[in-house]
C-alpha positions in Angstrom: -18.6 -2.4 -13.9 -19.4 -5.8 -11.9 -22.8 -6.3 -10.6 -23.1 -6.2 -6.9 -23.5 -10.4 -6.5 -20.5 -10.6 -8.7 -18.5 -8.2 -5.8 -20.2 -9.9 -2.9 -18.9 -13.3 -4.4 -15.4 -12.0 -4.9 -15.5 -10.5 -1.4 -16.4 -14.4 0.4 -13.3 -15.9 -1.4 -11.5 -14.0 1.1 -12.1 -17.0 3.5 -8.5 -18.0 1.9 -7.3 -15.6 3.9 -8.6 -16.0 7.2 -5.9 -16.1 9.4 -3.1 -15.1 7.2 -0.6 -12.2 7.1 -0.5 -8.7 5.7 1.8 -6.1 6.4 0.3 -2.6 5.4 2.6 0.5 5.1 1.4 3.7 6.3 -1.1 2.5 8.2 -1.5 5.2 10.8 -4.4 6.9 8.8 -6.6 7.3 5.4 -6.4 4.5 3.0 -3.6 2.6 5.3 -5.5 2.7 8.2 -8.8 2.0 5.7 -7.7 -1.6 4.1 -6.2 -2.4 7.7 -9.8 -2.6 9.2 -11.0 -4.0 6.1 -8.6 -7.0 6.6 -9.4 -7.8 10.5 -12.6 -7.6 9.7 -12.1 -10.3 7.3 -10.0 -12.2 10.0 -6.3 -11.2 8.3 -3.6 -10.4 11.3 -2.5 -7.2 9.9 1.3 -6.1 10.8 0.9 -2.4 10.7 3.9 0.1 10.2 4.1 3.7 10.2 6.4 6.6 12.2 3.2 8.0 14.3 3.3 5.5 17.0 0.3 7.3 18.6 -2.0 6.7 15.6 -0.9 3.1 15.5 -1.8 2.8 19.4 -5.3 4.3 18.5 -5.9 1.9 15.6 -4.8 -0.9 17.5 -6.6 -0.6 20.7 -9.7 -0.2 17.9 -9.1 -3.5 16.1 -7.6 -5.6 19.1 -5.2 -7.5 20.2 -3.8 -10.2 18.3 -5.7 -9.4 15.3 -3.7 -5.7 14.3 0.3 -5.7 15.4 1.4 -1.8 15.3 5.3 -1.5 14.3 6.8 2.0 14.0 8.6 2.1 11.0 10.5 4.7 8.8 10.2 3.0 5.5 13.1 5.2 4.3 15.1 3.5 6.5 16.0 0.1 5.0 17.2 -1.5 8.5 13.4 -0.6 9.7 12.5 -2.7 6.9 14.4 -5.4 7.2 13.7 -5.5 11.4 9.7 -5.5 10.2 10.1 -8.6 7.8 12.4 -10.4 10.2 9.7 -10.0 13.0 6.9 -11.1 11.1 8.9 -14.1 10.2 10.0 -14.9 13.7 6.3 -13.9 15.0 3.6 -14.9 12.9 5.9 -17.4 10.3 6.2 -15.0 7.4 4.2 -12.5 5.4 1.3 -13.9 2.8 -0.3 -10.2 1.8 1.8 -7.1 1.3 0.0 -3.3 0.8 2.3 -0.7 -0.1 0.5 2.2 1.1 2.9 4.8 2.6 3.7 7.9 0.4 4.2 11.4 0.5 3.0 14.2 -2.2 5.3 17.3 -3.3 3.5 20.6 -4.3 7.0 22.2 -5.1 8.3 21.8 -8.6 11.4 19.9 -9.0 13.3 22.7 -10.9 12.9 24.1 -7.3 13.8 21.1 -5.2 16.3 20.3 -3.0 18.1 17.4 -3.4 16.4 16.3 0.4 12.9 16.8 -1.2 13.8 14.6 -4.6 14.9 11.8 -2.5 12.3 11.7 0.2 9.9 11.2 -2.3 11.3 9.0 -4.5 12.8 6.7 -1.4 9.4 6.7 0.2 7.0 6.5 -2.9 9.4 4.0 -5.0 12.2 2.8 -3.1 10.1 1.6 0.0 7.9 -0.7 -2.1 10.6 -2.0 -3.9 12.5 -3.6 -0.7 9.1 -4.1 1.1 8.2 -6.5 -2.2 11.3 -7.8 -2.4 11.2 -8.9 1.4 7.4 -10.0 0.9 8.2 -12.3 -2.4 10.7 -13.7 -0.7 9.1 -14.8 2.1 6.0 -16.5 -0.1 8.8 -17.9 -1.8 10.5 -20.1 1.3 7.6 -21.3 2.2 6.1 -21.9 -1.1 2.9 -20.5 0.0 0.5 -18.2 -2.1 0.8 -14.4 -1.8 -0.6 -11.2 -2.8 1.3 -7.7 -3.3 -0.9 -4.4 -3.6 0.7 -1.2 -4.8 -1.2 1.7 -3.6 -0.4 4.1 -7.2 -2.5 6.6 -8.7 -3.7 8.0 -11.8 -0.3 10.1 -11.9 1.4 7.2 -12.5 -0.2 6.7 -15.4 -1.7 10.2 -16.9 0.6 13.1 -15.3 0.1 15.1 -18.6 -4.0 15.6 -16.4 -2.2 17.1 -13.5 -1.2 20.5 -15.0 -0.1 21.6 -11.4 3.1 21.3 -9.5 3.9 17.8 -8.0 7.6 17.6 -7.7 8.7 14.2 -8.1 5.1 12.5 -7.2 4.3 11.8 -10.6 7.6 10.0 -11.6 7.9 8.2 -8.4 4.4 6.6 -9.3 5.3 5.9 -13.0 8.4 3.9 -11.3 6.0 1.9 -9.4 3.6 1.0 -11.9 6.7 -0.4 -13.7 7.8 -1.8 -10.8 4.4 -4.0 -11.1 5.2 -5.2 -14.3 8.4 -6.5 -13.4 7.4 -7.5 -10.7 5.0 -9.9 -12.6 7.4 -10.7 -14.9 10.2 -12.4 -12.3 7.1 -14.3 -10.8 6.2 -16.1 -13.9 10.1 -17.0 -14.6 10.4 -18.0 -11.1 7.0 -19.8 -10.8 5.7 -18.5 -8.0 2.4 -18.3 -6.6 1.8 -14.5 -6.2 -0.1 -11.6 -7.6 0.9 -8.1 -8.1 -1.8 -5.2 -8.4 -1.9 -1.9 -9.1 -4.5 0.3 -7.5 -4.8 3.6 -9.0 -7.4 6.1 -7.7 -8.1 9.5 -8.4 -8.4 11.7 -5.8 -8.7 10.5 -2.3 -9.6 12.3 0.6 -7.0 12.1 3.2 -4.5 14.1 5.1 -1.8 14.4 1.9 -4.7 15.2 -0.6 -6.4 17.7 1.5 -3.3 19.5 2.4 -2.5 20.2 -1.2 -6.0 20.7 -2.4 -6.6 24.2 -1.5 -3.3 25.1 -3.3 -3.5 22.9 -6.4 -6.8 24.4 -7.0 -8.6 21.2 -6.3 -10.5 21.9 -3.1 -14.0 21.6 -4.5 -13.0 18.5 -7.3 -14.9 14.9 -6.3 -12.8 12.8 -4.3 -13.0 9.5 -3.5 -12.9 7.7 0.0 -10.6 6.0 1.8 -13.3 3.3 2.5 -13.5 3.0 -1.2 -9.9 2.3 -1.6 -10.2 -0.8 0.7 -13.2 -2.2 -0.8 -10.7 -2.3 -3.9 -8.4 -3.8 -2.3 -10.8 -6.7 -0.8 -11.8 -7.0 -4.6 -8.1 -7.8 -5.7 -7.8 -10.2 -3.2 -10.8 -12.3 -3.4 -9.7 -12.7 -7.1 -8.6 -16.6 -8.1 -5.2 -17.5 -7.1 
């Protein structure tokens, strides 16, 4: 564990940052709406995206104007992507941070899935971060400027055999994106480029998605993390060394 100087130091290397761009999925509430204050407050212009416009609108007239941009966005839909990236770029001259944040939690086991519930989770939880990354990179990558992706994951993406309950297609969607990491990692040293890739995997967080599964998955009373706590993470990761 790092002593409380060593965090404080990591945290003032965020000056690197002041000004620059992060785009944060999911962003209308909990740990989205979490690392987006964490990054105004560190003067980041945070490009928010999420399908509840309302909760957007609240977070925005919060934060201000000019320092939080709210964007609806479907991130199962790859044109809202794309429109997202492409107004950043026009905008605010690319993207320089990238959270992938947004995902959804199934309590229904896949043997009893529909098809519709397999893909929603799998297009939200994998397939979203996968173009919003690719988008990101690529952006970093014209202008030859230094970047940072964060993949919001979870200890399911690493130890499902610990989650004995139903979780549909959670658990594999999270695997996919911890491997998605590595690869990610993995192009970006062939390609030379000057970005990182981290992983964040909590255990349980207390936000709308958790809480609404708790009572069922016989977690209600288990110790949960914060959203608050999440973010600091995040702060850590990027006040890391290029």
């Amino acid at each position: 564990m790092c002593s409380q100087s060593v965090f404080d130091s990591s945290l003032s290397k965020m000056n690197r940052w002041t000004g620059k761009v992060a785009v944060v999925t999911g962003a209308s509430g909990g740990i989205g709406a979490a690392i987006s204050r964490a990054l105004v407050k560190n003067g980041v212009k945070v490009v928010g995206l999420a399908r509840r416009v309302d909760k957007l609108s609240e977070l925005h007239k919060e934060l201000g104007k000019g320092k939080f941009y709210p964007l609806e966005c479907d991130v199962r839909k790859e044109e809202d992507i794309l429109k997202v990236f492409q107004w950043v770029q026009k905008e605010l001259g690319g993207v320089d941070i990238l959270v992938n944040n947004a995902g959804v939690i199934s309590g229904m086991p896949v043997i009893d899935s529909p098809t519709e519930e397999i893909l929603k989770v799998i297009e939200t939880n994998l397939i979203a971060p996968t173009l919003c990354a690719r988008e990101a990179i690529q952006s970093m990558k014209k202008r030859k400027a230094p970047g940072h992706v964060i993949n919001i994951n979870s200890v399911a993406g690493s130890y499902a055999e610990t989650l004995p309950v139903p979780l549909g297609m959670y658990c594999p969607s999270k695997y996919g994106l911890r491997a998605l990491g590595t690869e990610l990692r993995h192009e970006i040293v062939l390609g030379k480029l000057n970005v990182k890739i981290t992983n964040i995997s909590p255990g349980a967080v207390s936000t709308d998605m958790f809480n609404s599964l708790a009572p069922a998955a016989g977690f209600a009373n288990a110790p949960v993390l914060k959203d608050k706590d999440i973010a600091e993470a995040a702060l850590y990761a990027l006040g890391t060394p290029e």
